[in-house]
N, C-alpha and C positions, 0 to 999 in steps of 0.2 A: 360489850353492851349491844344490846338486839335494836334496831332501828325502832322496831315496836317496842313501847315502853310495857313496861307489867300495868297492870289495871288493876285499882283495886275499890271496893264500893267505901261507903263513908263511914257506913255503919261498921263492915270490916276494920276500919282505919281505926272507928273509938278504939274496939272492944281490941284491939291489937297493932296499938302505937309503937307499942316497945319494940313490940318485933321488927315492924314498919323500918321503925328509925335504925335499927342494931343493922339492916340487911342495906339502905341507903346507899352507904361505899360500895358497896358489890354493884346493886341496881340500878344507881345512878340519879333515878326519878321513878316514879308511881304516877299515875294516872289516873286520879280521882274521879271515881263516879257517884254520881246520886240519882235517882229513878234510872239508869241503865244511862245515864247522857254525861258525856265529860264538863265537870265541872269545876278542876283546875290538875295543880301539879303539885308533889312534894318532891322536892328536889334536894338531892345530897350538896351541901356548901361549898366545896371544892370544886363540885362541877359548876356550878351557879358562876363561880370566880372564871370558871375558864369560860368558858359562855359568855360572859362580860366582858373581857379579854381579848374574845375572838370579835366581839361585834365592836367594841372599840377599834380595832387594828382595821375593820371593815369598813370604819365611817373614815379612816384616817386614810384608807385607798382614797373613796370618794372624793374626800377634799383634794386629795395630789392631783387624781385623773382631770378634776375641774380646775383647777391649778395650772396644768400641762396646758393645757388648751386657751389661756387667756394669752392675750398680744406680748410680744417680747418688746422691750426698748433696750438700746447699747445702754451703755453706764452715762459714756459724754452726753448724751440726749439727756439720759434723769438728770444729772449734774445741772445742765442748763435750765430744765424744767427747773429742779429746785431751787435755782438763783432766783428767775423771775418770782417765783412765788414768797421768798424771802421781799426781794425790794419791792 
């Protein structure tokens, strides 16, 4: 797949959906325009899943990297924190 997506106008997209849609798996997405100006995406499903996939896996760095970096305690220290907070 080309970093640049295909382009296609809106009016194209009515009069030739089917086609649109049949080429999808090969092109990946489309590039919708209307007056010359991008106005969304058609996006083949499988790719959408991975796309989804990959930014989940992306938010789930962020959480660890911010994770990494918070204070360590030993175990005996939580142990005892969690006693007081018990009695």
């Amino acid at each position: 797949m080309s970093i640049i997506p295909s382009a296609i106008s809106i009016t194209d997209l009515r009069k030739q959906s089917a086609y649109f849609l049949a080429n999808l798996p090969k092109e990946k997405l489309y590039l919708l325009l209307q007056n010359s100006k991008p106005k969304g995406v058609l996006v083949d499903l499988e790719y959408l899943q991975m796309l989804q996939e990959a930014y989940e896996d992306y938010l789930d760095i962020l959480a660890y990297d911010k994770a990494i970096d918070e204070p360590k305690i030993s175990w005996q220290r939580y142990k005892q924190r969690s006693r007081k907070k018990v009695q």
